[in-house]
Each structure stands twice: as C-alpha cells, then as structure tokens.
C-alpha positions as CSV (number, residue, x, y, z in Angstrom):
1,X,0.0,0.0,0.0
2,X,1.1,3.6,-1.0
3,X,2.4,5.5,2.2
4,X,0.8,9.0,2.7
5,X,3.4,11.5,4.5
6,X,1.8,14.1,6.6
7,X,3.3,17.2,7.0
8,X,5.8,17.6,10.3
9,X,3.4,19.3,13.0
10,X,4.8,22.4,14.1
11,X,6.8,22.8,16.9
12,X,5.7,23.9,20.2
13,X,5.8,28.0,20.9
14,X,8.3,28.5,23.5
15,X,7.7,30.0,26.9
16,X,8.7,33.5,25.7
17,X,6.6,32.9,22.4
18,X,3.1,32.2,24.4
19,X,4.2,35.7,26.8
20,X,4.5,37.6,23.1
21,X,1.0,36.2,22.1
22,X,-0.5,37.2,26.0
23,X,0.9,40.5,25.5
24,X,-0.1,41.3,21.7
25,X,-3.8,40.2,22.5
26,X,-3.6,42.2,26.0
27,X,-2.8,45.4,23.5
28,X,-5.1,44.3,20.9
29,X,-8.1,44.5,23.7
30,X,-7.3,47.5,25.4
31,X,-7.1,49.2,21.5
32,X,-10.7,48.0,20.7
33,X,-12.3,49.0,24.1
34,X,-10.6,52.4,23.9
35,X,-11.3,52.9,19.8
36,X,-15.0,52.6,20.9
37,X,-14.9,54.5,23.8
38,X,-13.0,57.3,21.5
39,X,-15.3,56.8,18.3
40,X,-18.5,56.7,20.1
41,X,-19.3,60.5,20.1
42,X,-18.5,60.5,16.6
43,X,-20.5,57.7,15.9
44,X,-23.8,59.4,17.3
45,X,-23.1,62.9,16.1
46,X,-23.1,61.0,12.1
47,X,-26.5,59.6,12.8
48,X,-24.4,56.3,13.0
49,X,-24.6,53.0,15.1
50,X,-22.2,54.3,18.5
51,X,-21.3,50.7,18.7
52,X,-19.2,50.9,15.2
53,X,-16.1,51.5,16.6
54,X,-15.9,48.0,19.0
55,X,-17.7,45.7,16.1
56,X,-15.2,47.3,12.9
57,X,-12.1,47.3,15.3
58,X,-13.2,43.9,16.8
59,X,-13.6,42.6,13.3
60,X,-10.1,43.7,12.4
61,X,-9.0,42.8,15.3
62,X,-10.4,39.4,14.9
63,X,-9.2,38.4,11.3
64,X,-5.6,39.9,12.5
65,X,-5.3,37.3,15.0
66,X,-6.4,34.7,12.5
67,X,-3.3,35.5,10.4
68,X,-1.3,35.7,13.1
69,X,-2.3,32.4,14.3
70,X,-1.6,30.9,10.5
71,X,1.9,33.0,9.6
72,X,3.1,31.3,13.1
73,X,2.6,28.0,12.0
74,X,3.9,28.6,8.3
75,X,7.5,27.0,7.6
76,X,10.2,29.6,7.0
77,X,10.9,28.0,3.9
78,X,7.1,28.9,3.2
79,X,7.3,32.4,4.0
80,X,10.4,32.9,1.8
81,X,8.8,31.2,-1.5
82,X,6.3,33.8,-1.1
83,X,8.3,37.1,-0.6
84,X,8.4,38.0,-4.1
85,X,4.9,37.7,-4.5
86,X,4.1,40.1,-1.6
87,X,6.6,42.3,-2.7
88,X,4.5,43.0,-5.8
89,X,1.5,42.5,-4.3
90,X,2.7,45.0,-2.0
91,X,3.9,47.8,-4.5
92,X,0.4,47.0,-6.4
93,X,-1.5,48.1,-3.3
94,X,0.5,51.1,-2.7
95,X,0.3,52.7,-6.7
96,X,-3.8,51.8,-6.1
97,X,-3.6,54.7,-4.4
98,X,-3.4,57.1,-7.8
99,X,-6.3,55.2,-9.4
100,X,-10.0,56.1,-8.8
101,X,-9.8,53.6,-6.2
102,X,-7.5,56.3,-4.0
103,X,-8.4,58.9,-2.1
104,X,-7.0,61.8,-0.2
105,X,-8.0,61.8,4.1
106,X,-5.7,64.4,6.5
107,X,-3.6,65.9,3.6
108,X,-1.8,62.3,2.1
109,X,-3.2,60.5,-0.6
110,X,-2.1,57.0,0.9
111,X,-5.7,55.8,0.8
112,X,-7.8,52.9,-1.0
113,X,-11.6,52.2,-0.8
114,X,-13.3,49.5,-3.2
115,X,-16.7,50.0,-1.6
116,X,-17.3,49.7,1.6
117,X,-13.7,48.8,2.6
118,X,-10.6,51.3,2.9
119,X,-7.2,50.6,3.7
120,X,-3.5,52.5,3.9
121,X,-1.4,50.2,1.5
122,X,1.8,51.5,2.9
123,X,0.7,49.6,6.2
124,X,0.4,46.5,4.2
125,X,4.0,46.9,3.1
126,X,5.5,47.5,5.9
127,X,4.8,43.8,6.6
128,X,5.9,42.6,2.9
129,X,9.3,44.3,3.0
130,X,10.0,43.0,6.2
131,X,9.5,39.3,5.1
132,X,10.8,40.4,1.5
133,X,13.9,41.6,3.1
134,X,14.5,38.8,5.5
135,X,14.4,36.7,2.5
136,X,16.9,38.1,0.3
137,X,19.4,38.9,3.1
138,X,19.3,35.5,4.2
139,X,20.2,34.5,0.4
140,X,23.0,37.1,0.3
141,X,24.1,36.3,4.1
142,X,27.9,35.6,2.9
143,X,28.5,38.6,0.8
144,X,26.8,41.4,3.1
145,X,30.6,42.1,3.5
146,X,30.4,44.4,0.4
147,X,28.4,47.0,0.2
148,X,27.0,46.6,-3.4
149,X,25.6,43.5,-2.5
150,X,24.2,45.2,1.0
151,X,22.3,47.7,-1.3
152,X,21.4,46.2,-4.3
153,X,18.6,45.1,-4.6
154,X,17.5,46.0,-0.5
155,X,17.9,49.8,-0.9
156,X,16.5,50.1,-4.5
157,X,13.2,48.5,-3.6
158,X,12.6,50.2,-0.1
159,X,13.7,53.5,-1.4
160,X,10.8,53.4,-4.6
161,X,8.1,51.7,-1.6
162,X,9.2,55.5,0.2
163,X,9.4,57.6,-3.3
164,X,5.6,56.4,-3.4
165,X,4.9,57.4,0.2
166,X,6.5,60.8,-0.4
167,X,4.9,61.6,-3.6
168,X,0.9,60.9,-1.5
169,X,2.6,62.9,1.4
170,X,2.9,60.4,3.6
171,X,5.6,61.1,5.4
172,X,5.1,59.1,8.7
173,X,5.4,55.9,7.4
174,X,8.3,56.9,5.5
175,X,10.0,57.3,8.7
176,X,8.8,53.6,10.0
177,X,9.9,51.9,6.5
178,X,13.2,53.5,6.9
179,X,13.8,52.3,10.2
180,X,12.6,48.4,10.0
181,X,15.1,49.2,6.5
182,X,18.1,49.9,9.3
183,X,16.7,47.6,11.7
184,X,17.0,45.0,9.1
185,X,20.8,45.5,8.1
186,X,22.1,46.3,11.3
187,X,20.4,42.6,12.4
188,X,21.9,41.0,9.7
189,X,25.4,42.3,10.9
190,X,26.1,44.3,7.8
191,X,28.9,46.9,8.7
192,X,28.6,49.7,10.9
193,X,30.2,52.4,8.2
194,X,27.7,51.0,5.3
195,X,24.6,51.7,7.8
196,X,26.2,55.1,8.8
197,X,26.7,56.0,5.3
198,X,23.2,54.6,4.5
199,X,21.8,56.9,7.4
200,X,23.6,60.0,6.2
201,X,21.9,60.0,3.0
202,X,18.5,59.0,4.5
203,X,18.6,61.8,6.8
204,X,19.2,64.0,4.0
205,X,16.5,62.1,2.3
206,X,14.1,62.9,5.1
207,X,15.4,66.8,5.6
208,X,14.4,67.2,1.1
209,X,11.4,65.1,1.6
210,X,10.2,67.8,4.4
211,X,11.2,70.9,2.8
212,X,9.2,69.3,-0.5
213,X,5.7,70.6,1.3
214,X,5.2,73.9,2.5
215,X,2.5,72.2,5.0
216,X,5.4,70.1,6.3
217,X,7.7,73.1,6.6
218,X,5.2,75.3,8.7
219,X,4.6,72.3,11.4
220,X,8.5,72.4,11.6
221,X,9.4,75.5,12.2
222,X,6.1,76.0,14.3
223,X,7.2,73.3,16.6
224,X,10.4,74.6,17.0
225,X,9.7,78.5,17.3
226,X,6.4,78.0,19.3
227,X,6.1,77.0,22.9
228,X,1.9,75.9,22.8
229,X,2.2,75.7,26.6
230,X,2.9,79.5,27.2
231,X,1.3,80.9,23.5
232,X,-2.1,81.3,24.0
233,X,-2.2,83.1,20.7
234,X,-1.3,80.2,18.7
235,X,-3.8,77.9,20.6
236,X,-6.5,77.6,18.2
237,X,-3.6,76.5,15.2
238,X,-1.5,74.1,15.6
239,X,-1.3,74.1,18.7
240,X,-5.0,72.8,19.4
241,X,-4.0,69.0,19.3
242,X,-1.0,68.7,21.0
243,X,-2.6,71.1,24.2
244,X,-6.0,68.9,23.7
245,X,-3.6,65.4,24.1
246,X,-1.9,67.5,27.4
247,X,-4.8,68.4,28.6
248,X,-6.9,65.4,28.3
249,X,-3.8,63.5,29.7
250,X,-3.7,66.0,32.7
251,X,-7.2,65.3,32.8
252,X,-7.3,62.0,33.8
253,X,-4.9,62.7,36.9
254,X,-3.6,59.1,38.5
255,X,-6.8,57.0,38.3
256,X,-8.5,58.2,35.0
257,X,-12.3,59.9,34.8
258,X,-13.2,56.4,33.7
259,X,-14.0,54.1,30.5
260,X,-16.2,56.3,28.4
261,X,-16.4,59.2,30.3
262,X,-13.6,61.3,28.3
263,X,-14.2,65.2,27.9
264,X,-11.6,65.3,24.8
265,X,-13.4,62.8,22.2
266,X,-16.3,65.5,22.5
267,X,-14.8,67.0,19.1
268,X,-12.0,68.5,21.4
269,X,-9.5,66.3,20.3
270,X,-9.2,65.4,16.5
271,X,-7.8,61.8,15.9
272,X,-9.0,60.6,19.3
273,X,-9.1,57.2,18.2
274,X,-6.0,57.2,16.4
275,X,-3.1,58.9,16.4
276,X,-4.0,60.4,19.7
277,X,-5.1,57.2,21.5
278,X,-2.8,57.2,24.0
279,X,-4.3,60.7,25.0
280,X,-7.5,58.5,25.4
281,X,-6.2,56.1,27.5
282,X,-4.5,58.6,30.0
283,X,-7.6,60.2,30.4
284,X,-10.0,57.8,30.8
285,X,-7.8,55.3,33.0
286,X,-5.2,57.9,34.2
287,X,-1.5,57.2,34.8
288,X,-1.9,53.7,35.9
289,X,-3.8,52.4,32.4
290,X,-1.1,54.9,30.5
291,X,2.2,52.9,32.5
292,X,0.3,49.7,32.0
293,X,0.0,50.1,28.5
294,X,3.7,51.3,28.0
295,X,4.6,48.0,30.5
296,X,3.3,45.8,28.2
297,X,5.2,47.6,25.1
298,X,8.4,46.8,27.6
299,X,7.6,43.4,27.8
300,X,7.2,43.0,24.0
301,X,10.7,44.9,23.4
302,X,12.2,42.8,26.2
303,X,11.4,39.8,24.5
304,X,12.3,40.5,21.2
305,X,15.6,41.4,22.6
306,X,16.2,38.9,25.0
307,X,15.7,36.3,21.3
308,X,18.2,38.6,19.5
309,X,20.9,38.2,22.3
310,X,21.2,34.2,21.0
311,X,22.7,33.4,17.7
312,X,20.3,33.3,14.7
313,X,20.0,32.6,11.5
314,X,19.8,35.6,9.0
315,X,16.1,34.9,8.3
316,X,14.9,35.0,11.9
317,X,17.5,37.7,13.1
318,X,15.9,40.3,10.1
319,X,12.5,39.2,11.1
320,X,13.0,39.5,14.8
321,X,15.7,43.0,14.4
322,X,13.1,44.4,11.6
323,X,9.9,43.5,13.6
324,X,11.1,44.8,16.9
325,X,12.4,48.4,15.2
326,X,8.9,48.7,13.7
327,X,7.1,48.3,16.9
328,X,9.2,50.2,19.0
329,X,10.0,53.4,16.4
330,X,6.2,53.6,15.9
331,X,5.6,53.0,19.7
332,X,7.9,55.8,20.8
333,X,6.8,58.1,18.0
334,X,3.2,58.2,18.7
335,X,3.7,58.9,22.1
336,X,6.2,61.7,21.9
337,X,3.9,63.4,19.6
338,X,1.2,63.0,22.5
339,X,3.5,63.8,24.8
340,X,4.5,67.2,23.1
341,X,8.0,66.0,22.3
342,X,7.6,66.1,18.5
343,X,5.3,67.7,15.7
344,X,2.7,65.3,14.4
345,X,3.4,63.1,12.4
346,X,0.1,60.7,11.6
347,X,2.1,57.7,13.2
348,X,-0.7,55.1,15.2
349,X,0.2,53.3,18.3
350,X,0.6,50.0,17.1
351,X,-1.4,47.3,18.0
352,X,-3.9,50.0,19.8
353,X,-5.0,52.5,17.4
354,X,-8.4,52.6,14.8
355,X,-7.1,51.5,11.9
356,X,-7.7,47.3,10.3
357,X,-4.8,47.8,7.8
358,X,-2.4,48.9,10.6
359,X,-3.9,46.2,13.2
360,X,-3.8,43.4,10.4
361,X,0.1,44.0,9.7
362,X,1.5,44.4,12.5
363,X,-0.2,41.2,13.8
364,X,1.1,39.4,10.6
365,X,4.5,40.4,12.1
366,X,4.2,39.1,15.4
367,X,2.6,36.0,13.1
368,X,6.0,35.5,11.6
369,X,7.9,36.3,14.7
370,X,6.1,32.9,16.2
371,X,7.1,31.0,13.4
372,X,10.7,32.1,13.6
373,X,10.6,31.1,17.7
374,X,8.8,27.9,16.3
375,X,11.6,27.5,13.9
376,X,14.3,28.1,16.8
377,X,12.7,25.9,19.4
C-alpha cells in the first residue's frame, strides 16, 4: 500500500513565544475597548450606530489574529517562497492609491476604498518588505561584506516603496519603512560604516522630503519656534491638538475619569481614536492604564531582545531586528507626539489604534515572529 506522508506538525511556541501572544492580545483589547470609547461620540453625532467602533475594530482585530495564528505556524521556507509575491503585491496596493480607487484623508493620498472597505497600502507593506527583506538577506548572508551586495537590490526597492509614500505625502510611514530598513541590516550584521553611510543620505533624504511641502515646513518651524504651553495666541492653530492630548492626559490625573467618560473625544481632540489614542487612554484610565499600557510595550521589546541576544539565522534575526524596530520606532513616535516631544506626524500606536490595515500588519508580524521562535525551538 502507497504511504501518505503528513506534513511535520509544528513545533511547540516557547515560553517566551506564548508571553509575546498574551501580550499582543492584551494590546489588541485594550485598542478595541478604547477605539470605541474614542469613536463613540462621533458615531452618534453622524446619525451612525455608536457601537461601530468595537464591532469594525473587533472585526479587524479578529481576522488579524487569525493571520497571526496561521503565519506562526507557516515554515520559514514557506514564507520565503512567497516574498516576491508580496513584494509585488505589496507595490500593487501602494500605486492603487493614484487610481479612482485612492483617495486623499488628513492631507496624504495613501488611501484605497473598493466599496465599503478602505485601507493604507503603505501599512500592508511594511509587513511585505519586512519578510521580502528577510528573505533576500538570508540569500546574500555571505556577501553582506560588500556593500553593493548590502544595497542592491535592499535599498532600491525600499527606497521606490518610500518615493511612493512621499509623492501621497505620507511622510510618517516613510519614517517607519526607513527604520525596519536599518533595523533589518544592522540585524543581519552588515557593517557599521555602510549603515552610517546609508543613514547620512536617508537623513538628507528625510530633511528634502520635508522641505518638499510647504505644509510640512510650517509644522516644523512651528514646533520649534512656538512654545503651545505658554502661546495662547497660537492655541486655536496648531497648537489645538498637542494642548488637547496635554490636557486630556492631565485630565485624567492618576486614576482616570473612567472608560467612556472622556471630555476630549467630544470634538475637542481630533484623531481621538487614532493617532492620539494614548491621550484616550491617559484620560480615561489615568497614569496607571497609561504605564500599563507602556509596560506591556516593555515586555514586547524585552522579549524581542532577549531572542536577538542568541545566535540566529539571517532569516529570523531580520525578522525578529526588523519586527522589533517597527514596533518600538512607531511605539515611541506616537507617544512623543502626545506627549508634546515632537510635531505630528500621523504615526498610530501600534497594536492599539483605529485602523484594520495597521492592526492586520503588524499582527502578521508578530505571526512571523512565532514561526521564527517555532523555527528556533
């Protein structure tokens, strides 16, 4: 009789791997209880049902963790046959965006809507580069000595994903792709004096791509000229959201006015539910939900760094390096702009904020983290 061979079950997640997956869906529930808390208000001012926020975000939430659940138990072999085809699918998304199907929301035209459902390609690849980069580095892992073979074909194809950004004026994620970019060589151990050279021209990069928009420019040199705290004059420009994220934070004292009983989501604050969610959740639970929250982002960083003290492969070390700059530049970035420490910048806390696209990715991330600590184990 013919023999069927099954496929090798996966291996067990490790200790540290089931304390990443407590701590994502810990984040991933505290986002959807405080996205409808935040959207709410909204909700009832549009005529609209106020539970919309909890059942879209929930949705999101719930097919994220789905993929999650399936990229951790996908081969690494798997996930690399399939890089190039995200890659493209990735790049497909992202020039949707100058079609019919795009559309212009907050001043960057990094939208997509094919009828009821909308999405921010750039989120999406985020997540492809990330896997498409593991991939090739782990290919080229004996010849990262050289520098042409550290930049071609890596910084080529990350630098048209950000030309794309740039030209809908998204200039956020441009700073989150650049930094999973450096996260991703510095991981995979290429030289220190190709990634400082790398980083002088990306920071020039960065300095053009700001001076390229006169809108850019004037929140700039208005941060850095203005102080919102002692200008009362300048309160009702652009200083209104970064004194309504203060205030709502100061608002909430130690203990928080409680779940759902926010004064800034009353049209006070703009972007409640996103970028300035972690206003949200220092006003409605006070300093104790606000260090919780930044415990468990802690926790998260001190796992993925307690993996990348061991020796790894190039594949896992990317994923883990790339995957662990993403969180944490995006995680320290959205809460120094609530925090008053820089301009905004349209960067969501990850894991937390409104936003499927942004909640899908970066739980197919911590998806392919588990299949890396699978992998490991």
């Amino acid at each position: 009789m013919a023999r069927i061979l099954l496929p090798k079950p996966a291996a067990r997640l490790p200790p540290l791997g089931i304390a990443l997956v407590t701590v994502t869906v810990m984040l991933v529930l505290i986002g959807v209880i405080m996205v409808q808390s935040a959207s709410s208000v909204v909700a009832i001012a549009a005529d609209k049902n106020p539970l919309v926020g909890i059942q879209r975000q929930g949705l999101f939430a719930a097919v994220g963790l789905v993929i999650m659940l399936t990229l951790s138990r996908c081969s690494i072999a798997t996930l690399q046959r399939f890089a190039w085809v995200g890659l493209g699918l990735g790049f497909l998304l992202q020039l949707l965006v100058y079609t019919p199907l795009g559309y212009e929301a907050g001043g960057n035209r990094n939208w997509i809507r094919v009828g009821p459902i909308s999405g921010q390609p750039s989120e999406i690849m985020k997540f492809m580069l990330l896997v498409w980069m593991a991939t090739v580095l782990a290919a080229k892992e004996r010849l990262l000595g050289s520098w042409k073979h550290v930049i071609i074909p890596v910084v080529p194809v990350v630098a048209l994903s950000v030309a794309i950004n740039v030209a809908g004026g998204d200039l956020g994620s441009v700073l989150i792709i650049t930094a999973v970019l450096f996260g991703a060589l510095f991981f995979a151990q290429v030289r220190l004096r190709i990634l400082a050279l790398l980083a002088l021209f990306g920071s020039l990069g960065i300095a053009v791509m700001t001076l390229m928009k006169p809108n850019r420019v004037m929140r700039v040199v208005h941060y850095l000229e203005t102080d919102c705290v002692r200008d009362l004059d300048a309160l009702h420009g652009l200083c209104w959201q970064p004194m309504q994220g203060l205030w709502a934070l100061a608002n909430g004292g130690v203990f928080g006015v409680g779940l759902g009983q926010s004064k800034a989501k009353w049209s006070w604050l703009p972007a409640a539910e996103t970028d300035y969610i972690f206003a949200m959740i220092g006003e409605e639970t006070g300093l104790i939900g606000a260090v919780f929250v930044l415990l468990l982002f802690v926790i998260m960083g001190g796992i993925f760094a307690w993996l990348l003290r061991s020796p790894l492969e190039t594949f896992p070390a990317v994923i883990l390096g790339g995957a662990f700059t993403w969180f944490a530049t995006q995680m320290v970035v959205n809460i120094s702009v609530v925090l008053g420490f820089l301009p905004v910048l349209g960067v969501p806390l990850p894991l937390v904020s409104a936003g499927g696209t942004s909640l899908i990715a970066g739980l197919a991330a911590i998806g392919v983290v588990l299949a890396c600590m699978r992998r490991e184990s």
